[in-house]
DRENTIVO-573576 format. One record per residue (C-alpha): residue number from 1; residue in one letter; x, y, z. Coordinates in steps of 0.5 Angstrom, whole numbers. Each point is the difference from the previous one (the first is absolute). Example, Ala and Ser with C-alpha at 12.3 -4.5 7.8 and 13.67 -1.06 7.14 Angstrom:
- 1  A  25  -9  16
- 2  S  2  7  -2
END
This chain:
- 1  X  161  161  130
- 2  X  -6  -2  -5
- 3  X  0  -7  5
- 4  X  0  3  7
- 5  X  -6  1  4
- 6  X  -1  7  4
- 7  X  -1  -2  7
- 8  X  -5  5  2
- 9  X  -6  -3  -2
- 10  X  2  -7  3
- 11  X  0  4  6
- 12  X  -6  3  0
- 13  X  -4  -8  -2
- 14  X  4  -3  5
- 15  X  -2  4  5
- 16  X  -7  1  -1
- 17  X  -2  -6  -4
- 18  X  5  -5  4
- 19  X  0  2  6
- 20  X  -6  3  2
- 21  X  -6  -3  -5
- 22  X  3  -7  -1
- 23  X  4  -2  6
- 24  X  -4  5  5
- 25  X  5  1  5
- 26  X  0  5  6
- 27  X  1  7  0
- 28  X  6  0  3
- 29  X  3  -5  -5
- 30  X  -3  4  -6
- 31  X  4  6  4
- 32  X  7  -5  1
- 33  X  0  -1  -7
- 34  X  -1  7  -3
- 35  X  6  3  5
- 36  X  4  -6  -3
- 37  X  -1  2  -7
- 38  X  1  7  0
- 39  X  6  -1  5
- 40  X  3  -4  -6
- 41  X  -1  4  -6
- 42  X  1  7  5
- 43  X  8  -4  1
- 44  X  0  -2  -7
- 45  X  -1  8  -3
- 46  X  5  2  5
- 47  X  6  -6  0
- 48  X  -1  -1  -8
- 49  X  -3  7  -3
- 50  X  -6  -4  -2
- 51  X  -7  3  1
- 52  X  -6  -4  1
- 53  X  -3  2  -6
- 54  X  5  -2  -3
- 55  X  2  -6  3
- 56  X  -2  -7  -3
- 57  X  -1  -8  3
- 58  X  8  -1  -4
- 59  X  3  5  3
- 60  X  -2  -3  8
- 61  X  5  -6  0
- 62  X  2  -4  5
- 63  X  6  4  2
- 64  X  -5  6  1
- 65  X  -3  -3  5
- 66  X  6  -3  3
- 67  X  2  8  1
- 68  X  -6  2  2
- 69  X  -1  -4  6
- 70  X  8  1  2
- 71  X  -3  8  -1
- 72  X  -6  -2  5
- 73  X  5  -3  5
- 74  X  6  4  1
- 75  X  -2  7  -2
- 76  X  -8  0  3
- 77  X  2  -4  5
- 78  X  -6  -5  -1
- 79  X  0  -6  4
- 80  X  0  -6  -3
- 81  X  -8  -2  0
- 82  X  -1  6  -3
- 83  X  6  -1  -6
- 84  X  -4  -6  -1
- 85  X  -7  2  0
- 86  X  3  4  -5
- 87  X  3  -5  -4
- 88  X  -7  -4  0
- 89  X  -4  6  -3
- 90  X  5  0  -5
- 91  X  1  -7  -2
- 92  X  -9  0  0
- 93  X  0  6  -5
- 94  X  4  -4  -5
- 95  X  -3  -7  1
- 96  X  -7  4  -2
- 97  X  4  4  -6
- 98  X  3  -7  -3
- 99  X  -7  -2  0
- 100  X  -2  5  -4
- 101  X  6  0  -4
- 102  X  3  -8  -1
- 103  X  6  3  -4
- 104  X  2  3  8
- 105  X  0  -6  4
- 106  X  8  -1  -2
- 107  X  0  6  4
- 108  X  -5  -1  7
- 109  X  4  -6  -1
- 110  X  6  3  2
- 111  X  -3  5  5
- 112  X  -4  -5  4
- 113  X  7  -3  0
- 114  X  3  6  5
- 115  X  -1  -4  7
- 116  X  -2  3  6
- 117  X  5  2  4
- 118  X  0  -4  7
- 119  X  -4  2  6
- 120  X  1  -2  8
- 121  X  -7  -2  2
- 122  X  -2  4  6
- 123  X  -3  -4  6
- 124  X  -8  2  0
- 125  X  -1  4  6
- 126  X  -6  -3  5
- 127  X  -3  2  5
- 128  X  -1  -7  6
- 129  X  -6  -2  3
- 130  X  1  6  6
- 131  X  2  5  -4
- 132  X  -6  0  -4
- 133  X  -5  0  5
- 134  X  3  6  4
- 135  X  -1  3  -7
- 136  X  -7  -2  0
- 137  X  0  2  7
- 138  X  1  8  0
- 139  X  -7  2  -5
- 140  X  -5  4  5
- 141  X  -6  -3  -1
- 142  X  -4  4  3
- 143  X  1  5  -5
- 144  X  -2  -1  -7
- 145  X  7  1  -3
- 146  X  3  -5  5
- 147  X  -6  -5  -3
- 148  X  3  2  -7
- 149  X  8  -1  2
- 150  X  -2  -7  4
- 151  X  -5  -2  -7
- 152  X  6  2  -5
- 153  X  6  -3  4
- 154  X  -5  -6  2
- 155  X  -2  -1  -8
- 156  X  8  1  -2
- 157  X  2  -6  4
- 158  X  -6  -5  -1
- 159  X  1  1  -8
- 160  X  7  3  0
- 161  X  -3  4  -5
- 162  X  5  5  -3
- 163  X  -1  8  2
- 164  X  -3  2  -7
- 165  X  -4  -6  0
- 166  X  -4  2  7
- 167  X  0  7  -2
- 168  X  -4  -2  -7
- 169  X  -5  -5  4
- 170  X  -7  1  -1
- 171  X  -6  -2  4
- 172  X  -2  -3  -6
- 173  X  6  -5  1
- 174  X  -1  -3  7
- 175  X  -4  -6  1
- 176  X  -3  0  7
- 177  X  -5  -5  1
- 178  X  1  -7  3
- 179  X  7  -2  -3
- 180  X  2  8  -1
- 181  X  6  1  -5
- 182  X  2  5  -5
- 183  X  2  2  -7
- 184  X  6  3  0
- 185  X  3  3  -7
- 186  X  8  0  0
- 187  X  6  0  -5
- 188  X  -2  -1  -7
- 189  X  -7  2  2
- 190  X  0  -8  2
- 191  X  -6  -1  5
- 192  X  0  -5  6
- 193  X  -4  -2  5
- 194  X  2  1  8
- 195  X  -3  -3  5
- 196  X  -2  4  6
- 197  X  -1  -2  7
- 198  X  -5  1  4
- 199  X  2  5  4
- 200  X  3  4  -6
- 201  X  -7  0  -2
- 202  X  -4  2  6
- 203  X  6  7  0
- 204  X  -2  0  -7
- 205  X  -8  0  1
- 206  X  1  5  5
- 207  X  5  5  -3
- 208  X  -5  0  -6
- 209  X  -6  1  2
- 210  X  -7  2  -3
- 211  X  6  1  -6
- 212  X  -1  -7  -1
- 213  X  -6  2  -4
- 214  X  2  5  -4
- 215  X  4  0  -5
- 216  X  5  -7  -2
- 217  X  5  6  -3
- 218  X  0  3  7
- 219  X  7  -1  2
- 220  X  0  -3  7
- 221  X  6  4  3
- 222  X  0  6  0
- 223  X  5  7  3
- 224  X  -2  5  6
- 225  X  -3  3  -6
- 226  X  -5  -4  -2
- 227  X  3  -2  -6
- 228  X  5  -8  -3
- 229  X  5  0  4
- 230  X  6  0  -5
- 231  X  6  -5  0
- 232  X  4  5  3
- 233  X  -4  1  6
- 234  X  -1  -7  2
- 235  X  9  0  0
- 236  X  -1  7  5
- 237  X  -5  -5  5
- 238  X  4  -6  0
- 239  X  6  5  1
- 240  X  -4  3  7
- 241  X  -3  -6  2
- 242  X  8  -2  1
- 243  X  2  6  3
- 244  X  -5  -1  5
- 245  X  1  -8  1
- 246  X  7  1  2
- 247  X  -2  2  6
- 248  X  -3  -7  1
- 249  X  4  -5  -5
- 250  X  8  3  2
- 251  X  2  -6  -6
- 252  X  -3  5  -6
- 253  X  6  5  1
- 254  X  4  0  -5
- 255  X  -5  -4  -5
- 256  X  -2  4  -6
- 257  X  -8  -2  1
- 258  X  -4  2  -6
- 259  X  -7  -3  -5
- 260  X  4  -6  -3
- 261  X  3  -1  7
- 262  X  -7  -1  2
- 263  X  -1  -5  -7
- 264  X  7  -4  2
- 265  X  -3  0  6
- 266  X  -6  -4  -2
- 267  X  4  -5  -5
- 268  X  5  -2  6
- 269  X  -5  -1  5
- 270  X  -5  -4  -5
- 271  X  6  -4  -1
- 272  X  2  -2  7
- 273  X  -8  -2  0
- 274  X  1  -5  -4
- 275  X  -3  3  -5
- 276  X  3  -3  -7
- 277  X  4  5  -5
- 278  X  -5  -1  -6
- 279  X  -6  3  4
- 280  X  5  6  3
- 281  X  1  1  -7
- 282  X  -6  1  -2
- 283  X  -2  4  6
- 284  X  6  5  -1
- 285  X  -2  -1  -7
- 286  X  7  -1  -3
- 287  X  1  -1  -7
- 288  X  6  -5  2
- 289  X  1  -5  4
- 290  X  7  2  1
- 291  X  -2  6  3
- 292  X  -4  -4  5
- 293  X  6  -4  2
- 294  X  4  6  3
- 295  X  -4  -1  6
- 296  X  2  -6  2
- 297  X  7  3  0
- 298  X  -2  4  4
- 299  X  -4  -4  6
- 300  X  7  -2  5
- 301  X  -4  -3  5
- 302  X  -4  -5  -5
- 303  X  7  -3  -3
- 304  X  2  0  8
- 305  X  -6  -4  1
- 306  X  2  -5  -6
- 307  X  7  1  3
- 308  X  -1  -3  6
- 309  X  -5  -6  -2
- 310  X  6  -2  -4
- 311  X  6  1  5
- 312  X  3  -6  4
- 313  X  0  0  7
- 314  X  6  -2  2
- 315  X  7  -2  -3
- 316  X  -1  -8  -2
- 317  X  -8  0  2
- 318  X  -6  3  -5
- 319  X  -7  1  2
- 320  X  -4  -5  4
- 321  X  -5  0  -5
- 322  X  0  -3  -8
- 323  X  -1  3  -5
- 324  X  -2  6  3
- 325  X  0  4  -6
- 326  X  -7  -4  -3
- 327  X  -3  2  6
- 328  X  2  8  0
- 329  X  -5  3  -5
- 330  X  2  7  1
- 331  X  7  -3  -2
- 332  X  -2  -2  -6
- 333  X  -5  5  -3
- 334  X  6  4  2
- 335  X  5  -3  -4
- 336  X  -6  -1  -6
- 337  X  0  8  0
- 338  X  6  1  -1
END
């Protein structure tokens, strides 16, 4: 055993060392990784009689893996998303310790070979036009918490900030001057730069008050109570403001209506305004392009426009002009997206 390498303090480097010193990832992702840890080695002492203090690398073959990801699906009953969250955080820690040790790359190798298992991508929900502005709609803004609900949801669909994102904005952050934008700090404490619309802008001046001289860490949305309104919170408000806007919009029957919603929404909507892919990627602030991608499988009514420049008119006749498809920009950029 002279040649094995206990995995407890590989553990312990990856996590504080990788995970949050040199890659700088979210809290949520820090969390993610930890409990996928601490499954495998719990799974291993109790399938293999191996506690984690004496476990070694050697001893996490890829067959291990194998065992403990068929565990999470058949006896937790973890959706496939999460079985491969899991498998990642897994495939991290030994691509981090075969760095450490060179000797360990044959097996990182391996277990980075364990293939994910297949997901069905499911169809991003969004809000239409109509939809969104009945939403938009039900704030009271006579009252000062119905101008912090129509600020907070309006902020959401002009930047399609994510719940959390919104909930950590500070003054400090927005920018509110002749060409008002906003800096925003996402997932892997990335910063992006978002536009604002007048109108987001003049909402934000009046919620804010004489709090846009004082502190720039003052958070701009606060609760009832005075204090930062948390992610949770902003989950509750767009759940009521559903509630009451079904009385108006019956379509929102049936729709499950949330923050991300809110950010689909806006990608959908850019998307259908023409605007081109990368700067919605950006403006979403996704790492991937692929990511972005998704929203132009999602918008039927821009492929039934494509489709309709392409159709015939009739058995045996085409249209009546030529070459349409170099005068329809909007095909084009459709298509160039993609």
């Amino acid at each position: 055993m002279s040649n094995s390498h206990p995995i407890g303090p590989f553990v312990r480097r990856f996590l504080l060392e990788s995970v949050v010193a040199d890659r700088n990832l979210s809290l949520h992702t820090q969390k993610s990784y930890r409990d996928a840890i601490r499954l495998l080695l719990r799974f291993i002492a109790e399938r293999y009689g191996i506690e984690p203090t004496r476990l070694t690398v050697e001893e996490v073959k890829a067959e291990v893996v194998r065992h403990f990801l068929a565990y999470l699906e058949k006896e937790r009953s973890s959706s496939l998303a999460t079985v491969n969250q899991r498998l990642t955080a897994i495939r991290s820690l030994f691509h981090f310790i075969s760095h450490c040790v060179p000797e360990l790359v044959d097996l990182a190798t391996q277990i980075d070979a364990v293939p994910l298992r297949k997901t069905v991508s499911p169809t991003l929900p969004y809000l239409e036009k109509g939809e969104m502005d009945a939403l938009l709609g039900v704030p009271d803004r006579r009252r000062p918490q119905g101008q912090r609900d129509y600020a907070l949801l309006l902020f959401l669909y002009n930047t399609g900030a994510r719940a959390d994102e919104a909930a950590h904005m500070t003054v400090g952050d927005l920018n509110l001057g002749t060409s008002p934008f906003v800096r925003i700090l996402g997932k892997g404490r990335k910063m992006r730069l978002c536009p604002l619309w007048p109108h987001t802008s003049t909402i934000l001046r009046a919620l804010l008050g004489r709090r846009l001289e004082g502190s720039p860490d003052a958070f701009v949305f606060l609760n009832a109570r005075g204090e930062p309104i948390t992610r949770f919170g902003i989950h509750t408000l767009v759940e009521r403001t559903v509630a009451r806007a079904l009385k108006v919009v019956p379509s929102l029957q049936g729709k499950r209506v949330s923050p991300h919603t809110l950010r689909h929404s806006t990608a959908c909507h850019l998307l259908r305004a023409g605007v081109d892919i990368n700067t919605i990627r950006a403006w979403l602030g996704h790492v991937s392009l692929e990511t972005t991608n998704r929203y132009a499988e999602v918008d039927l009514e821009m492929k039934a426009k494509a489709l309709a420049t392409c159709s015939v008119t009739g058995p045996g006749r085409t249209s009546d002009s030529k070459a349409t498809w170099r005068k329809d920009r909007d095909l084009m950029a459709f298509l160039t997206s993609l």
